[in-house]
N, C-alpha and C positions, 0 to 999 in steps of 0.2 A: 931868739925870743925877745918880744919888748918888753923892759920890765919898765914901768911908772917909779917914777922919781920925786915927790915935791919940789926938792931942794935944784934939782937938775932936771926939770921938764923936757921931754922930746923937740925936738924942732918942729913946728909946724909950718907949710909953706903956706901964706895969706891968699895969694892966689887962687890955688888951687879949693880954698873951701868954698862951699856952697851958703848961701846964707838960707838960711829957712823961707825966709817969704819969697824965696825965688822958686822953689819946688812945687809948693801950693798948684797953680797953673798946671804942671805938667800931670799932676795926679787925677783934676780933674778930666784932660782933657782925656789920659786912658780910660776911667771910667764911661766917661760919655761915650767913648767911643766902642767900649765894652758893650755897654747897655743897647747902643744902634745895631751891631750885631745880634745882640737877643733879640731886639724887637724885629729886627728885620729875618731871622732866622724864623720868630714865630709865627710871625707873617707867613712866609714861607710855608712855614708846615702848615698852619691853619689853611691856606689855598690846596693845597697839594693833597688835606685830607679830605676839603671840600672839594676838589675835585675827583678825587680818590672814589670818595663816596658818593660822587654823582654817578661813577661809570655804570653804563648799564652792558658790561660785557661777562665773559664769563674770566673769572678768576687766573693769572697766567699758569700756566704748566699744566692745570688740568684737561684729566682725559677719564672718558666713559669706555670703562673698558680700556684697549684699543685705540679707540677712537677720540683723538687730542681736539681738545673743543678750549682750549685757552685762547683768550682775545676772542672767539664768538660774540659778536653782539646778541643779547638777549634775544632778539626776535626772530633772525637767522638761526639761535643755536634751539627755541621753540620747534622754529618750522620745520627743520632738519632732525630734530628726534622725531616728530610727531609723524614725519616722512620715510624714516627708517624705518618705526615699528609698525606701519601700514605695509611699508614693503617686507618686515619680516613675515606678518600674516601670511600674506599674498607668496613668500615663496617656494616654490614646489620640493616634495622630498619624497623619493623613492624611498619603499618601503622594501624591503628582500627578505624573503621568507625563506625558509629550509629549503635548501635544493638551489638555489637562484630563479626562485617565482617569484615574480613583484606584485604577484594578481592585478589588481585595479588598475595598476600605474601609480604616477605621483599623487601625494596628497598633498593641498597646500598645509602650510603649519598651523594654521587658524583655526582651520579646518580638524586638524587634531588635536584642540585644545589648548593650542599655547597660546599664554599671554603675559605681558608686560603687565607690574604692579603699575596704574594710574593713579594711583594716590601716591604712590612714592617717588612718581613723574612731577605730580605737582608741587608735592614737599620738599622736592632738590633745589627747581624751578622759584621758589616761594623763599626758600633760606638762601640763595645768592641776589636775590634781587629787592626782596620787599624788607621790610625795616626801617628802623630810622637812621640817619647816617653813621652813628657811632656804631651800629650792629651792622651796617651792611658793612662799613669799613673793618671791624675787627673779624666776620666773617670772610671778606678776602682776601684777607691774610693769613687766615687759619686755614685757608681752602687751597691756598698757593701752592703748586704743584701736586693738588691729591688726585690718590686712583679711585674714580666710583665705582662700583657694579650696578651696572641693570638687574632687576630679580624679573627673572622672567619662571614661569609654574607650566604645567601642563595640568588641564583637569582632566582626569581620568575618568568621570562621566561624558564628559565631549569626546571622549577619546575611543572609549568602548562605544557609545552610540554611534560613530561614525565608522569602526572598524567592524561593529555588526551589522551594519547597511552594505558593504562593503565584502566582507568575507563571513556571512552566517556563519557557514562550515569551519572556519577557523577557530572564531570568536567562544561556539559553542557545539562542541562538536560531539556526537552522542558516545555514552558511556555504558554499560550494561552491567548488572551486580554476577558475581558468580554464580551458580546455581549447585544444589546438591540434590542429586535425583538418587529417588529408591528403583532400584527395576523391577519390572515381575517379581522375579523370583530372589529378591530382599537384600539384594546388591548394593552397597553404597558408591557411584560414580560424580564425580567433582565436571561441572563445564564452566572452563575458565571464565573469569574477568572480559569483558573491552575495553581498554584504557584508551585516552586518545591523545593528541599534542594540542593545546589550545595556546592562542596568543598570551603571553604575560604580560599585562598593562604597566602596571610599576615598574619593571626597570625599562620598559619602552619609554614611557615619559621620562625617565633621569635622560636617556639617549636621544629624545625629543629637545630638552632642555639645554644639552651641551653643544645639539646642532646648531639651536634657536641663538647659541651664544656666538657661536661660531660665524653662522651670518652675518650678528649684528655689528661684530669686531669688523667687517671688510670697511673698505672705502665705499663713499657714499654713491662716488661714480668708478666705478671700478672699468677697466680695461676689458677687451674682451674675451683675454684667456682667463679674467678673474670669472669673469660671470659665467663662464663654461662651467668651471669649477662648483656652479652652485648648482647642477643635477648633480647632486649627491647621495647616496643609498644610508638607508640605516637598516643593520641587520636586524630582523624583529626575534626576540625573544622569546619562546616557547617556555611552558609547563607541561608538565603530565596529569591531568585528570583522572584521577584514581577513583573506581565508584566504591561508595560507602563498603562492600561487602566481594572482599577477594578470596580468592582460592585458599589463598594460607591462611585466612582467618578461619574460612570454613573447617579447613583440616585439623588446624588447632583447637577446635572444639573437639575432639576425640569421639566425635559421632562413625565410630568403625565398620560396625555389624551392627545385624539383630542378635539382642540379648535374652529375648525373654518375647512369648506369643502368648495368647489366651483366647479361646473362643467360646461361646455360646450361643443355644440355639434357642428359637421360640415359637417352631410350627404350631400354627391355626391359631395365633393373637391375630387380636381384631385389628383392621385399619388406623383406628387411632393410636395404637400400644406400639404397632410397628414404626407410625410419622415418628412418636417419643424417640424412641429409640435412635432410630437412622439422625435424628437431628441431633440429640444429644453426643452421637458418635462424630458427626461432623463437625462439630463445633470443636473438640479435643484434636480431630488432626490435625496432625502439622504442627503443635506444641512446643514449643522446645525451652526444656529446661536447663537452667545454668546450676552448676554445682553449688549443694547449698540453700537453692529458690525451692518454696515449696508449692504443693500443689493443691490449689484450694475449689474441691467440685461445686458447690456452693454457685462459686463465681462463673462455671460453665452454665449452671440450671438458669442463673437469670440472663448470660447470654444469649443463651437458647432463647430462652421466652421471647427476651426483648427483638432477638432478629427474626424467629419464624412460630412463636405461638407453640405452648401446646394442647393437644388436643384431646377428648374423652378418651377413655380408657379407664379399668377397676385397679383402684388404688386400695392401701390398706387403713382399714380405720375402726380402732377398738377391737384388733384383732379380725376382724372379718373384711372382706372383699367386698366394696360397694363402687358400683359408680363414680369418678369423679376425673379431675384433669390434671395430666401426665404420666397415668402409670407405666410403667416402662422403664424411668431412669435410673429407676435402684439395677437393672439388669446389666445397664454399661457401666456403673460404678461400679460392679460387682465383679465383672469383666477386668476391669482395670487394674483392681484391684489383687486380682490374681497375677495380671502381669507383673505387677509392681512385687508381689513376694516371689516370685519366679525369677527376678532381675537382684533380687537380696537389697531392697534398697527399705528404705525407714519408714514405719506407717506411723503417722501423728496423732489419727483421729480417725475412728470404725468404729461400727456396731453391726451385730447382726439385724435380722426382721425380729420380726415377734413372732412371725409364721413361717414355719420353712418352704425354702422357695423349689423349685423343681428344677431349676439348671443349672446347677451346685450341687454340690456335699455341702451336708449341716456344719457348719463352721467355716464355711469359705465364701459366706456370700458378704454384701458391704451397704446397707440400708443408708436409706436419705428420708430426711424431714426436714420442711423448711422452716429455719427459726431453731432447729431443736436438734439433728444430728445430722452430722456431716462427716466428709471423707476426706480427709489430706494425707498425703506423705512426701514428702523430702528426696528432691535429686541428693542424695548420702554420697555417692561416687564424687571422683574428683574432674569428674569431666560434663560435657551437655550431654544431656537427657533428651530422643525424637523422640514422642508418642505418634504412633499412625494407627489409625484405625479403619476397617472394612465394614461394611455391612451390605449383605442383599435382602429379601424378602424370609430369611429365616434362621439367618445367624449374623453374629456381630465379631468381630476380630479385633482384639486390640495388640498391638508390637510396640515394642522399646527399640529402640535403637539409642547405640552407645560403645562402653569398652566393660569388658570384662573379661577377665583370663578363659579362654575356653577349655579350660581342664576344669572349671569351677559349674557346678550344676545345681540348682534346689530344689526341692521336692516337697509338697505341702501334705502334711498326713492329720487326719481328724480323729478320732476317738469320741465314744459315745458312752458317756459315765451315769447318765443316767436316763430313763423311759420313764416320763410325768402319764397316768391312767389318767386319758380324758375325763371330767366330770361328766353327769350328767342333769342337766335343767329341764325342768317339768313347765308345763306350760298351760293352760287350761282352754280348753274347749268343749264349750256346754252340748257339744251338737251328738259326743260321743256316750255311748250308754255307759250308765255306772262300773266302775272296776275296767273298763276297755281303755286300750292307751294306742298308739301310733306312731311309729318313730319319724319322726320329720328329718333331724340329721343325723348322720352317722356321726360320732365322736373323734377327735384323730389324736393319738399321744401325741404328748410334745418332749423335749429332750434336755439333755445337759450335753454339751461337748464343748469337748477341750481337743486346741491345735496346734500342732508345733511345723514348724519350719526344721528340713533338714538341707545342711550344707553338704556338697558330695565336693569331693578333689579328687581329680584321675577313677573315680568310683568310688573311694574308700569316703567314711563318714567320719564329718571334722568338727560339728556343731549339730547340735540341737535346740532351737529355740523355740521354748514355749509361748506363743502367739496370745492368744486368746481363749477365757471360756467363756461358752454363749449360754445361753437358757432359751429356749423355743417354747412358746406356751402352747398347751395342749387346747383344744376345741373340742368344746363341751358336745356330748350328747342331746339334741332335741327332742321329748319326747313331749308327745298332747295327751291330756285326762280331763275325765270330767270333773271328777271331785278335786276335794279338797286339797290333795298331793301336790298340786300345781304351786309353784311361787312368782310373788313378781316378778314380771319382766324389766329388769333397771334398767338392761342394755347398758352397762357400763365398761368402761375398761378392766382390762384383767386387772385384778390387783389393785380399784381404785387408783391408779396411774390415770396422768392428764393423758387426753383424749387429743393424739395428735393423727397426722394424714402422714403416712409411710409409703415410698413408691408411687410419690406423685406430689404437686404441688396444691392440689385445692381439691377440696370434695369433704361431705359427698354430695352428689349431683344426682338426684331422682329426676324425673319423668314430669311435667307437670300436670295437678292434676292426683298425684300420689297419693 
């Protein structure tokens, strides 16, 4: 260790020291020479990024796909995409269907819809080349050795249109819904579904796409065992075509058997009473209710109207039978009606006539007026509900079909609580001599009954339900006098009750000329 001494200074050798103005010189001349390396360094790189940034090549290392397109000159590496994805179009591709059918042959791939994104051809093209030099140079550098992808799509509009030119029957091949037939004799038998195989577009185009990729990776001139290799097959895809309505659907509605029948008859109605009828009956077949859904007649009478008219026939109006158009329909509600308490299912909405009708029991019939009463009841079970109905020239049939326990049976029983004594109304006729009278109508009682529903199991009775009690109004006696006896004739409703049309839609309808 040197220690400093005042008194005894180290030795210094004179020689060996440097004097200061002799160093000066040497300091400048490493700077200077420091600085000509910068400038000539920046030099350097200022050229190297001007010429950097002048190349019009593609980026080194890069590759599309596959396919190494580094050092491409821009206009070679244009030509040569724009030349592959025309040959991608243009190349052919076995198609192989179920079995080893290829139908048609090859399709080209253009042909089926593939294509290269063009705007994203231009946008690659565009961000390697265009710019100012600081972005074209910091983009090829950023781009140095990267993998592109091509996005290449299939439309699946070009694709179905050209595979339904090609294979209808494939494409779209017919399907058939199941069917449920009643037989004569009230069978329920099931005919299967037709399901078919049709082409599946969607994953055919990903299989379209992977080929289209597949292609585009080869060499641009390839060898001739490469280009053999481009007859290549793509398994096509199938579906199953299911039609809207199959066997198990059908069955699972629990439509089993007939539950419940009802018929009436109506020998010697006129021509028009009978069109009502049969058409109102037509229009309910084939019905079918779902558990729950209820059943609004209503909505059958204006279907009626609106698809086949109905026609004159004596409707009820103010208690008496006149003239007017669609009487009859109260006869298939009434019908129905029966079926539906025969099946034990839920009535919503009933009334009797006001006059008893003649193909019933008093208490089992089911009147309609439009606007004013109507007939619903409710599929109550927990399955679908057929309605079918028959008619010839003199009776109407209505059937339920459904599930119900067959040890379970119902039985409708009416009772008759009370006999209303026709009134009798005088009427005046000057032509008759004094105290002489004439009976014009006969008077008809009218009634009171009350109905119940009974439930049978294996025979024995398990329920009793009281249904309904009606009132049937009685129809006065017509008698002519000459005197005084006689009263207005109001022609009103019974009971001052509005004046509505029962067992038909419209009337009344006189003769012109009346």
């Amino acid at each position: 260790m040197l220690v400093s001494n005042p008194d005894n200074p180290p030795h210094i050798d004179k020689e060996k020291v440097v004097p200061c103005w002799r160093s000066e010189p040497m300091n400048r001349r490493f700077i200077n020479r420091l600085l000509l390396v910068i400038v000539v360094g920046v030099v350097m790189l200022w050229g190297w990024f001007w010429w950097y940034s002048a190349l019009r090549t593609v980026p080194h290392g890069v590759r599309l796909g596959e396919w190494s397109i580094g050092g491409m000159p821009e206009k070679e590496f244009r030509l040569q995409l724009q030349a592959r994805i025309d040959r991608l179009y243009s190349e052919p591709i076995r198609l192989e269907l179920n079995g080893g059918d290829s139908g048609k042959g090859a399709f080209k791939l253009g042909s089926l819809g593939l294509s290269a994104n063009e705007e994203q051809l231009s946008k690659l093209s565009d961000y390697m080349f265009e710019g100012s030099r600081l972005t074209k140079a910091k983009r090829r550098l950023h781009m140095r050795n990267a993998v592109l992808r091509l996005e290449l799509t299939v439309s699946e509009a070009v694709l179905q249109q050209t595979l339904t030119a090609a294979w209808p029957e494939r494409m779209n091949p017919p399907t058939k819904n199941a069917e449920r037939v009643v037989t004569g004799d009230d069978r329920i038998v099931y005919t299967p579904e037709l399901r078919a195989q049709a082409v599946d577009t969607r994953p055919l185009a990903e299989r379209l796409v992977a080929a289209g990729y597949e292609r585009f990776n080869r060499s641009s001139n390839p060898n001739t065992g490469e280009e053999a290799s481009y007859a290549t097959s793509v398994q096509v895809p199938m579906r199953e075509l299911v039609p809207q309505v199959t066997q198990d659907m059908l069955k699972a509605q629990g439509v089993n058997r007939k539950i419940s029948e009802f018929t009436t008859s109506f020998p010697g109605s006129v021509p028009g009473r009978i069109h009502n009828i049969q058409a109102t009956a037509a229009t309910i077949h084939d019905k079918l209710l779902a558990p729950g859904e209820r059943f609004d007649y209503s909505t059958i009478i204006q279907s009626t109207e609106k698809k086949v008219g109905y026609r004159e026939a004596p409707v009820i109006y103010n208690g008496k039978l006149v003239p007017g158009i669609g009487g009859g329909i109260c006869q298939v509600s009434t019908t129905l009606y029966n079926a539906v308490l025969l099946a034990g299912l839920q009535v919503n909405e009933r009334r009797n006539h006001s006059l008893p009708v003649s193909y019933v029991p008093l208490g089992q019939d089911a009147t309609y007026a439009n606007g004013y009463i109507n007939f619903m009841f409710t599929n109550s079970s927990e399955h679908h509900l057929l309605i079918r109905t028959e008619s010839d020239g003199n009776r109407v049939t209505v059937k339920l079909f459904g599930t119900m326990p067959e040890s379970v049976t119902y039985e409708i029983e009416s009772n008759i609580l009370q006999t209303l004594e026709p009134p009798v109304k005088y009427v005046r006729n000057p032509t008759l001599q004094v105290g002489a009278q004439t009976v014009l109508q006969q008077g008809k009682p009218g009634y009171v009954v009350e109905t119940f529903r009974i439930r049978k199991e294996n025979g024995a009775v398990t329920s009793k339900e009281r249904l309904s009690q009606d009132k049937y109004q009685p129809q006065p006696a017509l008698i002519a006098v000459h005197g005084s006896d006689a009263a207005p004739d109001k022609d009103g409703p019974p009971g001052g009750s509005r004046s509505i049309i029962e067992d038909g839609v419209s009337g009344p309808v006189f003769p012109k000329g009346r």
